[in-house]
Structure formats: structure tokens, C-alpha cells
Backbone bond lengths (Angstrom), bond angles and torsions (degrees), N, CA, C in turn:
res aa  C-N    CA-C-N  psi(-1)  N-CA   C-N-CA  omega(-1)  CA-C   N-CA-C  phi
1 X - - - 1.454 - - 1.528 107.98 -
2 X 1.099 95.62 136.94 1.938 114.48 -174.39 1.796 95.98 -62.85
3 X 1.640 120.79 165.65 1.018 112.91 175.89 1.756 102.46 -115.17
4 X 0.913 151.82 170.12 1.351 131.09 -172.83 1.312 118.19 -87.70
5 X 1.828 120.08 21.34 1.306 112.61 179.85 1.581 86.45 -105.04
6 X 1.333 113.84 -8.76 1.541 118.74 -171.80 1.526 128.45 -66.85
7 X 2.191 87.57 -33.74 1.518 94.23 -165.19 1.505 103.87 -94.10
8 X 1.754 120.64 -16.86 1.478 100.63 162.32 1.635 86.24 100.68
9 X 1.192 126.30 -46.93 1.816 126.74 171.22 0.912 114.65 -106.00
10 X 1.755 115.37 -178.90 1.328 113.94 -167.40 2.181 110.80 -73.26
11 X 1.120 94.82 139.52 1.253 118.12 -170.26 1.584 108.50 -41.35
12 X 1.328 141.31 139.44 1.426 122.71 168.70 1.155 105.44 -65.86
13 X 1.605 114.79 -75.03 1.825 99.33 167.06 1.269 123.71 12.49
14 X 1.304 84.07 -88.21 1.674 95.38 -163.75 1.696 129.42 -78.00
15 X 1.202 105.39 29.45 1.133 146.27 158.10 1.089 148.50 -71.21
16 X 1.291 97.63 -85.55 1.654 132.35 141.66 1.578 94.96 -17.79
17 X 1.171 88.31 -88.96 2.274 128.96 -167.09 1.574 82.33 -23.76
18 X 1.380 119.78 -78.91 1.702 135.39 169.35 1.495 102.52 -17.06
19 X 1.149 151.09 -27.33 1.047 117.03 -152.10 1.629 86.17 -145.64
20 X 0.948 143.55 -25.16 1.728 149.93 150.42 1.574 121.29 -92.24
21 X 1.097 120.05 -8.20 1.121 104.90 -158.36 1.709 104.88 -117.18
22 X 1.526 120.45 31.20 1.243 111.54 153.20 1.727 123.50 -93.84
23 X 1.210 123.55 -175.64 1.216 121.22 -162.01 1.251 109.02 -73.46
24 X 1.651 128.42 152.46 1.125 133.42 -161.62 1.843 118.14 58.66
25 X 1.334 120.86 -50.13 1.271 95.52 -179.43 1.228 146.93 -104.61
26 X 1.237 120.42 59.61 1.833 151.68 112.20 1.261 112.76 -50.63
27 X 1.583 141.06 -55.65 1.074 118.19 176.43 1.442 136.73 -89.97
28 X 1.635 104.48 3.61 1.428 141.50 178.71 1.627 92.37 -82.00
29 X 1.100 131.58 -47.58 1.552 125.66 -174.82 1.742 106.03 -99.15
30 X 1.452 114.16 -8.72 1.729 104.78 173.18 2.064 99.20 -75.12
31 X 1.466 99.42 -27.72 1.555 95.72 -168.40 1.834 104.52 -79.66
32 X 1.459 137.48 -26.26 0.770 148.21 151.30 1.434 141.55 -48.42
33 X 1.348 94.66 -26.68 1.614 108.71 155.26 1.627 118.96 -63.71
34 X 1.162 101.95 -27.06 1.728 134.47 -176.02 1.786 102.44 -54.75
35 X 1.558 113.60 -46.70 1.321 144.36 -179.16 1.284 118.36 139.57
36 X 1.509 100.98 -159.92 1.505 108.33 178.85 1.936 111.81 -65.35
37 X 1.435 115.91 147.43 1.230 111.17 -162.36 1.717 90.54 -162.11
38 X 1.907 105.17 133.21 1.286 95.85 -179.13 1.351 95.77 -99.67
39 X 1.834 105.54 -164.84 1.735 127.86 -165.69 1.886 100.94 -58.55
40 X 0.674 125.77 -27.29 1.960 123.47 -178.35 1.493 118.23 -77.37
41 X 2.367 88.82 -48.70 1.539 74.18 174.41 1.005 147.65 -46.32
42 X 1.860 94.06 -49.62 1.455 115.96 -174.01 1.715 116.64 -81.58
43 X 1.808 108.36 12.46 1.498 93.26 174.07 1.704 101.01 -98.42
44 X 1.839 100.55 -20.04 1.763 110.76 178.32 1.414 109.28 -39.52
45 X 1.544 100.73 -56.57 1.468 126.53 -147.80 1.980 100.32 -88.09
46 X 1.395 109.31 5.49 1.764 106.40 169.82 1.767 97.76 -136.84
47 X 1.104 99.94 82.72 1.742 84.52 -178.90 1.843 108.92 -84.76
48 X 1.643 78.43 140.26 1.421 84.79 -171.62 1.455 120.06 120.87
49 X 1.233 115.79 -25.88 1.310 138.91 172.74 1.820 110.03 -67.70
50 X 1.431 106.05 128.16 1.551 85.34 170.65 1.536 120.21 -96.63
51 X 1.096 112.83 -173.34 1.652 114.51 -169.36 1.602 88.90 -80.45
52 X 1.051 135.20 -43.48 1.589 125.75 -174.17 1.373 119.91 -64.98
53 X 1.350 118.00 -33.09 1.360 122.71 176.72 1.338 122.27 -77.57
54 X 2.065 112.69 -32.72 1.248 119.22 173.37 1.865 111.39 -56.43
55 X 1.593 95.40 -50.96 0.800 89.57 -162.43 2.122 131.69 -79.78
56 X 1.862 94.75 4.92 1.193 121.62 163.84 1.780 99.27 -68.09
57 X 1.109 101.41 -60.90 1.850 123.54 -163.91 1.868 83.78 -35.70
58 X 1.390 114.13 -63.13 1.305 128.21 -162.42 1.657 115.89 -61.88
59 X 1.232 120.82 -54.89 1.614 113.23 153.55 1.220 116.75 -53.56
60 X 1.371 127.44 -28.81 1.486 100.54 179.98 1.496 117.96 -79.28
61 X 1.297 124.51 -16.03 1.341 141.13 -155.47 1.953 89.96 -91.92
62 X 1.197 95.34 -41.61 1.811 109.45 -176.72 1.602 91.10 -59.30
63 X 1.389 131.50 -64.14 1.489 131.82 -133.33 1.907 93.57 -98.77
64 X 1.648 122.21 8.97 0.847 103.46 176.63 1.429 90.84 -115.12
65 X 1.535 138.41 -5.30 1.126 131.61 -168.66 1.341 113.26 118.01
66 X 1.053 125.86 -46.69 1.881 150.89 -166.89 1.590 91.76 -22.37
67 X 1.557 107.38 -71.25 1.649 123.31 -170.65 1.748 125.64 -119.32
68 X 0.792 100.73 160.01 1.755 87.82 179.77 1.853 95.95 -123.55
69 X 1.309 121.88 142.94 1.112 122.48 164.28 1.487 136.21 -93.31
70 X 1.616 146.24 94.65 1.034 114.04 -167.02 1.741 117.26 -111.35
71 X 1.030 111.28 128.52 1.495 118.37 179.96 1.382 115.13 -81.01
72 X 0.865 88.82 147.24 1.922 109.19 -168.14 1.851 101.34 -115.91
73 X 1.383 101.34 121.30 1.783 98.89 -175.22 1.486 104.89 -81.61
74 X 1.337 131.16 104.14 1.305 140.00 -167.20 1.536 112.21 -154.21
75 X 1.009 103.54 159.55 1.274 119.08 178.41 1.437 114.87 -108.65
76 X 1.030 130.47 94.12 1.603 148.46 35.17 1.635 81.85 -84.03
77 X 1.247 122.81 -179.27 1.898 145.42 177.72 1.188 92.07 -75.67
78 X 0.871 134.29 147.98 1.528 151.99 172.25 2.164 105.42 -122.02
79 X 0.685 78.00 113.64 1.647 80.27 169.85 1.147 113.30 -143.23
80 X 1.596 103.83 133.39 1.646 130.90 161.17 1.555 136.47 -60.46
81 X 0.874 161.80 135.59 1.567 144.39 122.48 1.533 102.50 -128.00
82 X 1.670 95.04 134.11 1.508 128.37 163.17 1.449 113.76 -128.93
83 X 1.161 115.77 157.50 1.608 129.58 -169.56 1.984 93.77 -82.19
84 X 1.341 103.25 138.83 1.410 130.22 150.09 1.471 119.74 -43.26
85 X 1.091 134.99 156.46 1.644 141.02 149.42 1.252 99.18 -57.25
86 X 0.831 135.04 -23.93 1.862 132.71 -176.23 1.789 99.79 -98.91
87 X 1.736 126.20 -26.14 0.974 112.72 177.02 1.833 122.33 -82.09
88 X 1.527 98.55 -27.95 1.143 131.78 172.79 1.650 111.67 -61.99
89 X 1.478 109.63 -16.89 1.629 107.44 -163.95 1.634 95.11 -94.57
90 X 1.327 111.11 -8.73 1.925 115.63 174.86 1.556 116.05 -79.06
91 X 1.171 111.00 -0.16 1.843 119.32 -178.65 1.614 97.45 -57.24
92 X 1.253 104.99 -32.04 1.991 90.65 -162.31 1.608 95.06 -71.81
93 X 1.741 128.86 -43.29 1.234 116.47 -161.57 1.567 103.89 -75.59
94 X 1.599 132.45 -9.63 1.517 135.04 179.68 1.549 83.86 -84.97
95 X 1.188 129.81 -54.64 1.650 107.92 -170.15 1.481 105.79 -54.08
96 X 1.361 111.70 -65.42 1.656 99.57 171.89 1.323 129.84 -27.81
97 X 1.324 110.74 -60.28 1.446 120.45 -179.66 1.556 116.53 -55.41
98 X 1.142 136.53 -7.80 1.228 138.06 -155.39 1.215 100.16 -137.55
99 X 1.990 120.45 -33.91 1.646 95.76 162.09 1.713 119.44 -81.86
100 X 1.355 109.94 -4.77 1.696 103.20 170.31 1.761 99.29 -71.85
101 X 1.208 115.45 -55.92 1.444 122.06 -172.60 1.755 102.10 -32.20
102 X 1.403 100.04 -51.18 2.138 99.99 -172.93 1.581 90.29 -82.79
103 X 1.086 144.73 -41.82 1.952 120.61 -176.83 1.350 88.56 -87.78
């Protein structure tokens, strides 16, 4: 594997890292693999997380592709997020990540 002073462009790494790899969302997209999940579940299911950051975590994940959101016009708001075919295509590095986690 090339090192990224090797390839002359921007690094895959650091790429990747760019677009998953700030805080909280790794475990914002391990619970999403789970399925579709609205704004409560996913603040239940990260405690500790605030509603401003989730819901930063969540546009950014939207504006790179990761998830799509769909809102439902209701009373209370109803909101969606499920993972993309492009968010869905990160399962192999969560399987990885989770069989180093058990050895």
C-alpha cells in the first residue's frame, strides 16, 4: 500500500477518515446498518451525544451521500434516516472493525 506522500493526491485514508471519521459518526452509521431509524432513536441509542451535534453528524452524512433523510409532514415531524447504496457499501470496513474489536 502506497503511503499518501506516494500517491501525489489526496490520500484514500484520508478521505475516507474525512467523511466518517469525526466523532460520533461510526457509531451513528454502526446503528443504521440496524435500518431505518428516526432523530430520538438515534439520540437513545448514542448517549451522550447532543441534539446539535447529532443532528450536524446527520447533514453531513446526508450531503456526502452516506444517508438520505425523508420527512414525513405530520404532526409531531416525523423524520427518517436510512443509509445510501454508497452508505451501505461501508458494511465490509464495520465487519472488520468489529471482528478486530472481538480478537
Amino acid at each position: 500500500m502506497k503511503t499518501c506522500r506516494e500517491t501525489g493526491n489526496q490520500c484514500a485514508v484520508a478521505k475516507t477518515l474525512k467523511v466518517i471519521g469525526s466523532k460520533w459518526t461510526m457509531l451513528l452509521l454502526h446503528n443504521l446498518f440496524e435500518g431505518r431509524k428516526r432523530f430520538g432513536e438515534l439520540q437513545r441509542a448514542l448517549p451522550g451525544i447532543s441534539p446539535k451535534t447529532l443532528s450536524q453528524r446527520l447533514q453531513e452524512l446526508e450531503q456526502e451521500g452516506i444517508i438520505t433523510k425523508k420527512v414525513y409532514a405530520e404532526v409531531p415531524l416525523h423524520v427518517e434516516y436510512n443509509l445510501t447504496e454508497k452508505g451501505a457499501s461501508l458494511s465490509g470496513i464495520f465487519r472488520s472493525l468489529a471482528q478486530w474489536g472481538q480478537d
